[in-house]
Structure formats: structure tokens, C-alpha cells
BAGU-531955 format. One record per residue: x, y, z of N, C-alpha, C in turn. Coordinates in pm, whole numbers, padded with zeros to 5 digits, always signed. Example, Ala and Ser with C-alpha at 12.3 -4.5 7.8 and 13.67 -1.06 7.14 Angstrom:
BEGIN
+01319-00569+00780+01230-00450+00780+01320-00330+00780;+01285-00225+00708+01367-00106+00714+01290+00003+00787;
REM end
This chain:
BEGIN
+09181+11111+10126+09171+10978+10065+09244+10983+09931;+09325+10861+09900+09417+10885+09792+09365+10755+09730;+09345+10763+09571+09327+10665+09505+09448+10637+09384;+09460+10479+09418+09566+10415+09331+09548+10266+09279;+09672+10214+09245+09654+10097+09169+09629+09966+09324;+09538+09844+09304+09576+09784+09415+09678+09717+09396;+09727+09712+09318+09896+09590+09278+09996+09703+09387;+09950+09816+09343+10010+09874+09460+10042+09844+09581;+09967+09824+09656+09894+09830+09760+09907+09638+09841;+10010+09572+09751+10022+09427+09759+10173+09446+09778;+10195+09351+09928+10338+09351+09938+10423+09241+09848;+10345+09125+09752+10359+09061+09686+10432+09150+09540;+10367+09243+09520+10415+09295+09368+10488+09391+09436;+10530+09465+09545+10637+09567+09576+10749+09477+09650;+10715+09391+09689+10899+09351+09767+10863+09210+09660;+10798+09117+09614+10826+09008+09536+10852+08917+09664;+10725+08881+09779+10745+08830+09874+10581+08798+09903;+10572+08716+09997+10449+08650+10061+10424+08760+10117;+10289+08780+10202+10226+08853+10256+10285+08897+10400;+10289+08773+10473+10331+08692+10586+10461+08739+10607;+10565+08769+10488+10728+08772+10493+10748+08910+10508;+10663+09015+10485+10673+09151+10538+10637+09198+10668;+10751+09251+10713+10742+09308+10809+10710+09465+10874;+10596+09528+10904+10567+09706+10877+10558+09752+10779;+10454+09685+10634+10443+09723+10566+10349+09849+10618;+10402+09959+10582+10355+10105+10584+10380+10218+10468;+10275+10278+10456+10278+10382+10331+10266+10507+10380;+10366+10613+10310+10368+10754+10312+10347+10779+10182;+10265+10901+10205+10244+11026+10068+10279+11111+10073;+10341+11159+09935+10414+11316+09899+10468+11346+09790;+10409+11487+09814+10417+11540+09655+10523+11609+09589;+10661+11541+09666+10780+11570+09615+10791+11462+09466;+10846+11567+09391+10898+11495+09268+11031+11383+09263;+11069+11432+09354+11244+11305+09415+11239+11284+09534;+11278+11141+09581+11259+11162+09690+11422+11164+09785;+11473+11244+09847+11576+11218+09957+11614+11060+09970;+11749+11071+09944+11875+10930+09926+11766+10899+10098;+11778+10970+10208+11788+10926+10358+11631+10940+10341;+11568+10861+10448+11444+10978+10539+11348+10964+10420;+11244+11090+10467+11112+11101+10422+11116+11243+10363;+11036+11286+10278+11031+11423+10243+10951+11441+10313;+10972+11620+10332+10942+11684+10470+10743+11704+10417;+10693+11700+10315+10574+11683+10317+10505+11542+10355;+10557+11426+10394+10502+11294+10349+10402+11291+10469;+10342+11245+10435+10204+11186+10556+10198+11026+10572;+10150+11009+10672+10121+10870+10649+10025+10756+10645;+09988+10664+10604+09896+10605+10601+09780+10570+10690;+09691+10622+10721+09661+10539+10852+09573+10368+10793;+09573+10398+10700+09502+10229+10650+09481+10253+10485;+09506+10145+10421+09440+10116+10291+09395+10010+10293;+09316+10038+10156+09194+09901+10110+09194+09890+09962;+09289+09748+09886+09257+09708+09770+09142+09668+09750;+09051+09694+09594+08963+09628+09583+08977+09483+09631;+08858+09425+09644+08833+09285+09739+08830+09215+09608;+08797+09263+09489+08798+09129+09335+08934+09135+09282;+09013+09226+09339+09173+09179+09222+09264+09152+09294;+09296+09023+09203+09412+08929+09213+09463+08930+09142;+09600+08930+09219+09733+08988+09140+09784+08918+09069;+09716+08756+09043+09789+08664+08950+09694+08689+08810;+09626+08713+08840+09567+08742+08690+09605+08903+08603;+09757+08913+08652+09792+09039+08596+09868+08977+08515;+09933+08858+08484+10033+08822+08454+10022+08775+08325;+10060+08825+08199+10016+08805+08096+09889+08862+08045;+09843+08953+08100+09739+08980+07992+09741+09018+07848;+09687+08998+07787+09577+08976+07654+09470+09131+07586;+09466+09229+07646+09367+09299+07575+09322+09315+07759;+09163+09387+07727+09112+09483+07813+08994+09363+07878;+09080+09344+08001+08960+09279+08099+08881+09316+08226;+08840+09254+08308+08807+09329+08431+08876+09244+08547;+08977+09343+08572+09086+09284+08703+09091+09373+08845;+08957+09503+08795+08921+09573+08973+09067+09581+09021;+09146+09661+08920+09299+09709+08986+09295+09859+09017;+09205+09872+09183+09237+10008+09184+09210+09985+09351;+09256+10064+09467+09278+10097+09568+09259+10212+09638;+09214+10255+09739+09243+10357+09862+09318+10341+09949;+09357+10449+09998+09486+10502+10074+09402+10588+10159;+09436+10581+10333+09311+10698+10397+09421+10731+10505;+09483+10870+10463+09527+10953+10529+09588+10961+10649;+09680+10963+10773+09654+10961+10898+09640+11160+10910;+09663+11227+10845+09630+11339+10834+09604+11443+10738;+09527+11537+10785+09461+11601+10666+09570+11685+10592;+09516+11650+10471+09653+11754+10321+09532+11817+10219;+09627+11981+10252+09501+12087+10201+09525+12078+10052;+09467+12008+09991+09484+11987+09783+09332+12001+09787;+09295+12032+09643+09156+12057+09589+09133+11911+09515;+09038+11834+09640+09010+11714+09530+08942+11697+09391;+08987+11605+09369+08951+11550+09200+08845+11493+09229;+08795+11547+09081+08594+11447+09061+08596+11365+08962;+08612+11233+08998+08561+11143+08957+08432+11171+08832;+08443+11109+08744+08363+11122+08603+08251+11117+08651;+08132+11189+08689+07982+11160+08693+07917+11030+08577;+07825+10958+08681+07755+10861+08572+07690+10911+08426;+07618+11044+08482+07569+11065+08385+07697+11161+08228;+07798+11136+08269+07928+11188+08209+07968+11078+08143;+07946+10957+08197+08052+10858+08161+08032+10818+07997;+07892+10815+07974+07853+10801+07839+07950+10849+07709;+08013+10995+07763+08081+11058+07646+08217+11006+07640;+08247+10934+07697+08422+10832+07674+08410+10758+07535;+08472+10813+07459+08536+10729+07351+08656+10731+07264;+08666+10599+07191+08759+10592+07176+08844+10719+07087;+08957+10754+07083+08981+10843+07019+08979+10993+07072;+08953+10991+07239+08900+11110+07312+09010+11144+07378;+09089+11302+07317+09214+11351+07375+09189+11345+07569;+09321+11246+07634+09316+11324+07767+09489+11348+07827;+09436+11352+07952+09591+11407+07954+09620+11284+08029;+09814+11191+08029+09857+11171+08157+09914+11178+08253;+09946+11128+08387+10045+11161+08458+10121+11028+08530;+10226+11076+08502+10280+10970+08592+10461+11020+08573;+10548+10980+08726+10673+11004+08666+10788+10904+08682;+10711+10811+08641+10761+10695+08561+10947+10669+08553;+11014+10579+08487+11108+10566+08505+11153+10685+08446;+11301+10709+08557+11383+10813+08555+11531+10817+08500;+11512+10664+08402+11666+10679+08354+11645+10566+08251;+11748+10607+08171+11763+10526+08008+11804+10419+08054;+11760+10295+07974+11756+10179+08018+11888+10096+07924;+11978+10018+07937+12076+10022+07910+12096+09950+07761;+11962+09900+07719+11988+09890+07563+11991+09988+07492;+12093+09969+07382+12127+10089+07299+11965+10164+07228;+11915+10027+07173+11789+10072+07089+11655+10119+07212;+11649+10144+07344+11551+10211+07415+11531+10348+07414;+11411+10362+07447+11389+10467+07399+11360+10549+07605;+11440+10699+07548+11416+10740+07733+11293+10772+07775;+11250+10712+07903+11147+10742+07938+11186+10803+08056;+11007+10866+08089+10998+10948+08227+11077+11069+08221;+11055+11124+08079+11132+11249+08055+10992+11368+08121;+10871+11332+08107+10769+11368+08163+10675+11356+08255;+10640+11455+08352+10561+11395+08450+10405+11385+08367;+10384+11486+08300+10204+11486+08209+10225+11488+08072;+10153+11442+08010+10185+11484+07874+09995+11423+07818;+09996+11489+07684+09837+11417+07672+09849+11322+07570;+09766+11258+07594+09767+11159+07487+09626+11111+07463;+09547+11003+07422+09432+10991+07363+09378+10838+07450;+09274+10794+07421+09219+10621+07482+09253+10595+07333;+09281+10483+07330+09300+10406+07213+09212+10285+07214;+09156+10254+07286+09048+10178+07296+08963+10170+07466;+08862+10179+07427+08779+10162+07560+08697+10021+07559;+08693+09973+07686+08650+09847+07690+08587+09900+07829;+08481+09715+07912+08361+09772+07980+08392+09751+08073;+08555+09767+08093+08644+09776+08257+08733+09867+08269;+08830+09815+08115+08892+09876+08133+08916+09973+08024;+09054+10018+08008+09068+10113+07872+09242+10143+07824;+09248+10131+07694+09401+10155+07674+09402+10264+07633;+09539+10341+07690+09583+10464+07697+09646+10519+07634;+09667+10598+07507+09818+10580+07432+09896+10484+07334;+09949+10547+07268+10014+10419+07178+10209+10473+07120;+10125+10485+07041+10270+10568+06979+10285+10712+07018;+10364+10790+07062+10356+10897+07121+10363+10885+07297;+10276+11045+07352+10281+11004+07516+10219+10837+07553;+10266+10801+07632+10175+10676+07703+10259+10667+07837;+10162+10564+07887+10236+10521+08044+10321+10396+08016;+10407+10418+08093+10520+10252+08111+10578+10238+08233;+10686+10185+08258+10704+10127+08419+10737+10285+08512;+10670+10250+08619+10652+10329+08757+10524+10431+08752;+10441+10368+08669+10315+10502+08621+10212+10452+08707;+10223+10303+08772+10101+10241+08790+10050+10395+08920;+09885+10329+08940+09809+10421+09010+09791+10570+08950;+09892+10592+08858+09865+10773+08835+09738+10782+08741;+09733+10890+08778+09580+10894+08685+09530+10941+08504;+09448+10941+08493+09406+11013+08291+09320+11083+08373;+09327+11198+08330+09225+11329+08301+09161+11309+08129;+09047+11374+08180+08993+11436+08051+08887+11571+08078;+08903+11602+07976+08841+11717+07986+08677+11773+07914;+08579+11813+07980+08451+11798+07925+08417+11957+07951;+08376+12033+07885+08291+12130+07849+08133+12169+07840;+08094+12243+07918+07998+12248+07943+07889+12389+07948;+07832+12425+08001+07755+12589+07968+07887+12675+08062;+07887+12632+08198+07978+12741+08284+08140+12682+08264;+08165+12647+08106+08285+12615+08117+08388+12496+08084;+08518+12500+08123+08577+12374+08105+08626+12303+08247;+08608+12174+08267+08614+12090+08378+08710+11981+08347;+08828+11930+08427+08879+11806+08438+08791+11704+08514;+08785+11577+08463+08770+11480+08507+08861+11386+08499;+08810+11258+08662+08958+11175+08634+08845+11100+08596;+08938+10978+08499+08859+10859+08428+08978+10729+08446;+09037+10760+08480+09129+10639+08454+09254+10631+08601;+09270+10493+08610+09423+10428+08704+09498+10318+08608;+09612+10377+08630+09736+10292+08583+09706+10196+08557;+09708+10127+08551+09724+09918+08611+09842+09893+08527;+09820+09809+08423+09904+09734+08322+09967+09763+08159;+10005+09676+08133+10047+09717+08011+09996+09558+07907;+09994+09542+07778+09913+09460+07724+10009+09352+07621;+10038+09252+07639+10118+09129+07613+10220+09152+07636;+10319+09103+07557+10525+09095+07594+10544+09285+07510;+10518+09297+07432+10540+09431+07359+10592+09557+07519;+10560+09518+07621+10555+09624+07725+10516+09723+07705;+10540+09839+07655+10501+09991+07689+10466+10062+07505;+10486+09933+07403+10445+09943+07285+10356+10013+07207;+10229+09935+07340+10076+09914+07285+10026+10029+07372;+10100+10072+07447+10039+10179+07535+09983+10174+07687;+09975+10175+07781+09913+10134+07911+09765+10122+07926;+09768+10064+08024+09571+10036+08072+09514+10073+08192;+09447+10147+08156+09427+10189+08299+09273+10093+08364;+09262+10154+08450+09115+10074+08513+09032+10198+08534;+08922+10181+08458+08795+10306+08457+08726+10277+08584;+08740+10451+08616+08710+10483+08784+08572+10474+08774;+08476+10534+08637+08362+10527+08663+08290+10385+08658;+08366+10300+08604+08299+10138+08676+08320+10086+08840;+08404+10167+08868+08417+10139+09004+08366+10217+09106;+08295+10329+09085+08261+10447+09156+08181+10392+09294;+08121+10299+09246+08021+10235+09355+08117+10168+09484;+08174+10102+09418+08319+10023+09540+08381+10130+09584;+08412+10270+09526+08487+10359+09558+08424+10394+09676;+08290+10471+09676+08209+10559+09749+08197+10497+09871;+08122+10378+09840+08078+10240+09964+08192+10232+10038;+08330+10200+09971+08432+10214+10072+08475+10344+10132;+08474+10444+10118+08522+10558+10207+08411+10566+10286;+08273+10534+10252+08190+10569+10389+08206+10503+10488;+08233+10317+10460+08277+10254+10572+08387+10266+10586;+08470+10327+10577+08596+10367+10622+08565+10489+10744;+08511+10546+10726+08428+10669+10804+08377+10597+10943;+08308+10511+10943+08219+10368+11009+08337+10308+11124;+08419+10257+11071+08556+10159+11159+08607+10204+11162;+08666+10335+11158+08758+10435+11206+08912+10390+11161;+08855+10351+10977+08997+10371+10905+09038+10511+10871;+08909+10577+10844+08881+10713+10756+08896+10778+10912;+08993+10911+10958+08918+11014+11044+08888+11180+11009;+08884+11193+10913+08840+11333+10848+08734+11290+10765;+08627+11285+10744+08528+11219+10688+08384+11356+10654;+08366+11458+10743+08291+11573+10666+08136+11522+10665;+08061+11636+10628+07873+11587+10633+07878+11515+10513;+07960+11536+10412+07954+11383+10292+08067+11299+10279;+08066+11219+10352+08170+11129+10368+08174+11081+10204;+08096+11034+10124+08144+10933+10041+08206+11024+09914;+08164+10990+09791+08258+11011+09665+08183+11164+09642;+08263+11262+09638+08193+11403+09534+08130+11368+09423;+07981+11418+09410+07936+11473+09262+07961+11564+09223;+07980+11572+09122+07982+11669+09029+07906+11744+09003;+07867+11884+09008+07781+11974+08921+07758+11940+08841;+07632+11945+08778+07604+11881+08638+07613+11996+08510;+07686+11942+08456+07713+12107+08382+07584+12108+08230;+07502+12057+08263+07404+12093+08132+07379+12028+08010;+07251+12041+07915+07268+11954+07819+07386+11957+07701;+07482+12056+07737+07551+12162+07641+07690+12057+07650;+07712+11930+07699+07783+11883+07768+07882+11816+07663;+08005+11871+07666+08101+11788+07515+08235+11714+07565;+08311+11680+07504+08424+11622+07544+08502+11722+07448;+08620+11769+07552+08697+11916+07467+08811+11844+07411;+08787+11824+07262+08892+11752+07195+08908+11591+07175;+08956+11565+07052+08932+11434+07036+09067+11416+06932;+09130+11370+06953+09271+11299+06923+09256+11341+06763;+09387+11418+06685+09395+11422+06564+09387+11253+06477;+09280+11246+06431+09253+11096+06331+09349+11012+06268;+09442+11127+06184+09576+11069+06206+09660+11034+06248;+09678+11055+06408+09772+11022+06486+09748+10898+06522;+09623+10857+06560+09555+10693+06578+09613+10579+06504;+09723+10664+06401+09769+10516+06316+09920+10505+06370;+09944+10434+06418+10067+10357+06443+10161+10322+06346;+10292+10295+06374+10332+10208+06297+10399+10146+06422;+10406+09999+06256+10415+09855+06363+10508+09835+06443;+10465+09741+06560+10546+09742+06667+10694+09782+06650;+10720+09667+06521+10862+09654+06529+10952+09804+06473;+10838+09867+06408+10891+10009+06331+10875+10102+06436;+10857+10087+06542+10786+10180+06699+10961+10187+06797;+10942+10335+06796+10988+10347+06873+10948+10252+07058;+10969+10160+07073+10955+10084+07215+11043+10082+07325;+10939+10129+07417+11047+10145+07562+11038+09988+07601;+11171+09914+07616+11227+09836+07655+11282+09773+07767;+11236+09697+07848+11266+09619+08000+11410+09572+08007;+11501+09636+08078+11652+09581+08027+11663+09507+08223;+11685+09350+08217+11671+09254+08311+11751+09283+08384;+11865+09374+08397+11956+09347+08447+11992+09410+08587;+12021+09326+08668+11946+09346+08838+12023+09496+08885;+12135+09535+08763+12170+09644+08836+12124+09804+08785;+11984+09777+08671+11932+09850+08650+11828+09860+08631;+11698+09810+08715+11551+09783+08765+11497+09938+08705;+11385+09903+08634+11286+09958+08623+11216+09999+08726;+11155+10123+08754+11070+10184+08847+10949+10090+08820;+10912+10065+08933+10745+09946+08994+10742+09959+09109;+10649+09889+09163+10613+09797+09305+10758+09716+09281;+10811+09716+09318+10937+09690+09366+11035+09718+09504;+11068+09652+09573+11178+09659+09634+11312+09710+09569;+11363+09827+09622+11463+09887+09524+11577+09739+09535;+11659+09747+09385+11716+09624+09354+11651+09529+09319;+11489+09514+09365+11454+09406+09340+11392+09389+09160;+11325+09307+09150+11281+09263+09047+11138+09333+08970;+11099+09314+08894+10992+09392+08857+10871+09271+08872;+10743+09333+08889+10629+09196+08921+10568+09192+08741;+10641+09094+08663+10535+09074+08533+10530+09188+08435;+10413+09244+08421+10413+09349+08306+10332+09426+08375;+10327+09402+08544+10267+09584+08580+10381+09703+08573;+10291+09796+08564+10337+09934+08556+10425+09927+08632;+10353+09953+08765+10469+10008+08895+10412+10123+08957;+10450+10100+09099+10391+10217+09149+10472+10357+09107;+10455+10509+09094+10503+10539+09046+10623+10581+09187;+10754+10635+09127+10841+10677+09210+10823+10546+09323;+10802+10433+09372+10791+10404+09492+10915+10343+09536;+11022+10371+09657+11114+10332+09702+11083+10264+09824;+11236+10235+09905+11176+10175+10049+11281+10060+10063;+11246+09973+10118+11326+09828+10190+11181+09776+10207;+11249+09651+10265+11148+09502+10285+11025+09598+10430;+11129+09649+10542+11096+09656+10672+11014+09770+10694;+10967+09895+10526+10939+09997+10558+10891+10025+10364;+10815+10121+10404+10783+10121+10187+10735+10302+10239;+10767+10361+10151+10767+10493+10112+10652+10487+09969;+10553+10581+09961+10490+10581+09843+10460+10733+09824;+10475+10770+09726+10430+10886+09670+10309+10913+09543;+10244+11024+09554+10154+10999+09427+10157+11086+09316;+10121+11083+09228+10120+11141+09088+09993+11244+09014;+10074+11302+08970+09909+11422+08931+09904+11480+08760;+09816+11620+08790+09832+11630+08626+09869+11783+08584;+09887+11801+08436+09924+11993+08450+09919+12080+08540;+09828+12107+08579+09799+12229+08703+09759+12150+08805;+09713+12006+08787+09747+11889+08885+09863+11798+08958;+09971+11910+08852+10115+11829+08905+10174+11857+08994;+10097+11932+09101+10147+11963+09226+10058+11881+09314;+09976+11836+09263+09909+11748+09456+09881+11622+09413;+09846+11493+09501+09797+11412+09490+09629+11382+09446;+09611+11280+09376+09466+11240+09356+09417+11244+09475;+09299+11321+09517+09270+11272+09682+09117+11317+09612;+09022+11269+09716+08868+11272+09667+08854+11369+09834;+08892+11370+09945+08859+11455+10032+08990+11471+10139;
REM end
């Protein structure tokens, strides 16, 4: 099971078309970093079904404002099994220690080429890099500011963070891609959508996925992994140098920049050539045509070899 953005997961924000006007919309996964001009990379798997959350709509991506609740996150369920060590989702009783100012890491590998204004700045020189929440809100959360952050083709990849405990240090994922926050684009830093508000939609859906025979590797615990509880000893390892939290202003900011011009598209949910949907991210790396969509997923340091998968 692979978790991502649902803008993803909408043939509306990847080809910039009705629902109805696609034809075989189908998804592959793989944990190639490029993908082959022809064909599929020789790891890709393929979809046997996904499921966007049932509350987000993709028109209320358009312009946002600050940190709302737009349930921009999705599953992806396998048509076959891929041996990666899944990721754990933030335990409830974990979630408490998120705040603002709390070093994590991200991933995503985002656009792959300088964008043709002189004053842009290159992105997608990195697949992870860490960076901090810059604000947490009771959906969602912004990621980054000045320094690492996410910008176009990051959507769905995930934030780690890291928590400490008696037997140790543990990654957790806490965060999905989604958006980016007014016209500034990649300024203010990206937003992701906090997994642990969604954990419940998460879980509920892979079990009935298990149920209607979207899910067929499903195991004596079909739904979401808990976590070991690692003790009252329980910390968040690192918290963003205090000084770095200060910005300077937009206009003094280095800003990665949207350059319109149809013959040099930003990585998104896009149809290659096509257009970008608004001020989402983008799926990351995602290529393809109208008649066929290729998707790949994104990970973190010693995670930058496999996909987010929960089983």
C-alpha cells in the first residue's frame, strides 16, 4: 500500500481534463530515480486500485490562504507485493510532540531543471534534505521556508521526523505534500497534510480494501501498523536552530519561480507538455500521456531507496 497526495490520484490535476475524457487512467510504482525516455522501469509495479480521500476537492486547492483542512492524501494498493520495510505512521499517542519549530527531514525529487528566468533559483538539486514545520495547524502543516522546502513535483512525498525514546532513535512519517501557500509559490515553503489526522481514514480504508478485493496481500493485520511505544522517555530529536526560523522577506528570498512557458513545464500532475494545475505541488517525477500515466514515489535518507508503503 502506497500513500500519496489525492490531487494525485485526479485525472483532472494530471492531464488538465474531465474525468470522463481519460482514457486507462492507470498507475505504476518505482523506485527508479529517472525514468526511461521509452517503457517502464524494470522495477515498476502496477496499480491494482487507488482511493482518494472521499472529502477533497480539488477546487478548493486553488488559491489557498494559510493551513486548512482539504483531506489531500490518497492510497495506491499494489497489484503486487514489493519487499521495502514499511513506514509508521506517527502513533496518536506521539502526535502530541509536533511542534512548531521541530527539525524533520524531506523528500521529494521535485523539478529537475532551472527554470528559464534568469533570477530562479535551481531546484530539485535534492532528493532529502531536512528542514523544520514552520507552522502547524489542526490539518494541516507548513514545511520549510527559507532554506530546504518542497516546490513543484514534491506533491505526495513525505516529512519524516524523528523521536527518541528508551530503545533508541525512530523515524516517523508525519506529513504529505499537498500545496504551496498564496501566489509567492515555493517562497513560504510547502504544506503538507498531517497523516496523523487522517490515520483513521487511512486504516478504515486498507481494511476495506482487504474486504472488496482492492487490497490482495493484506496479512493477520490488515489495517495501519502501530508503533511500539517507546516509553515515557519519549522526545523529539532536534528542533530547528531558533535562528534559522527568521526569514527574510519574500522579496529579499531567494524564490523558486513558475516560468509559464509551455516549452518548459514544471514537474506536477501534469500531462508532460501540459500545464501545471494552480499552485499544487505535483506529483513527484510523474510522466505519461493522456492514454496511460506512469507514477513513481519518493522517500527519505536511508529511505531514499523505497517507496512510502504501510504493508
Amino acid at each position: 500500500v502506497v500513500l500519496t497526495a489525492a490531487h494525485c490520484l485526479d485525472p483532472r490535476s494530471i492531464f488538465g481534463l474531465a474525468r470522463e475524457d481519460v482514457d486507462g487512467f492507470g498507475l505504476w510504482v518505482s523506485q527508479a530515480p529517472e525514468l526511461p525516455p521509452e517503457g517502464l522501469p524494470r522495477d515498476a509495479v502496477r496499480a491494482r486500485a487507488f482511493t482518494p480521500h472521499p472529502d477533497f476537492d480539488l477546487g478548493e486547492l486553488e488559491g489557498v490562504q494559510g493551513l486548512v483542512a482539504l483531506h489531500d492524501v490518497g492510497l495506491v494498493f499494489l497489484a503486487d507485493v514489493v519487499e521495502v520495510e514499511p513506514a509508521l505512521v506517527i502513533a496518536p499517542e506521539e502526535a502530541p510532540l509536533l511542534r512548531e519549530g521541530a527539525g524533520t527531514e524531506i523528500v521529494g525529487w521535485g523539478q529537475r531543471e532551472r527554470p528559464s528566468l534568469a533570477s530562479a533559483a535551481l531546484v530539485g538539486k535534492r532528493a532529502c534534505a531536512s528542514s523544520f514545520v514552520q507552522a502547524l495547524g489542526a490539518s494541516e502543516m507548513q514545511v520549510g521556508r527559507c532554506g530546504a522546502r518542497k516546490c513543484w513535483g514534491d506533491s505526495g512525498g513525505p516529512t519524516f521526523v524523528s523521536l527518541v525514546g528508551p530503545g533508541g532513535e525512530v523515524a516517523r512519517l508525519i506529513g504529505v505534500s499537498s500545496h504551496t501557500i498564496g501566489d509567492g509559490y515555493c517562497a513560504r515553503g510547502g504544506v503538507d497534510t498531517r497523516v496523523d489526522v487522517e490515520r483513521a481514514w487511512i486504516d478504515a480504508t486498507m481494511r476495506a480494501a482487504c474486504l472488496d478485493g482492492r487490497r490482495i496481500h493484506c496479512g493477520p493485520a490488515p489495517g495501519l501498523a502501530t508503533p511500539d511505544p517507546l516509553g515515557e522517555a519519549l522526545a523529539l530529536d532536534g528542533v530547528a536552530d531558533p535562528e534559522g526560523l527568521t526569514c527574510p522577506a519574500v522579496e529579499d528570498a531567494v524564490v523558486v519561480v513558475h516560468d509559464p512557458s509551455p516549452t518548459t513545464p514544471p514537474a506536477g500532475c501534469h500531462a508532460v507538455g501540459g500545464e501545471p494545475s494552480g499552485l499544487l505541488l505535483g506529483l513527484l517525477g510523474a510522466v505519461g500521456a493522456v492514454r496511460e500515466r506512469r507514477m513513481r514515489r519518493r522517500t527519505s535518507r536511508d529511505r531514499c531507496a523505497r517507496p512510502i508503503m504501510f504493508s
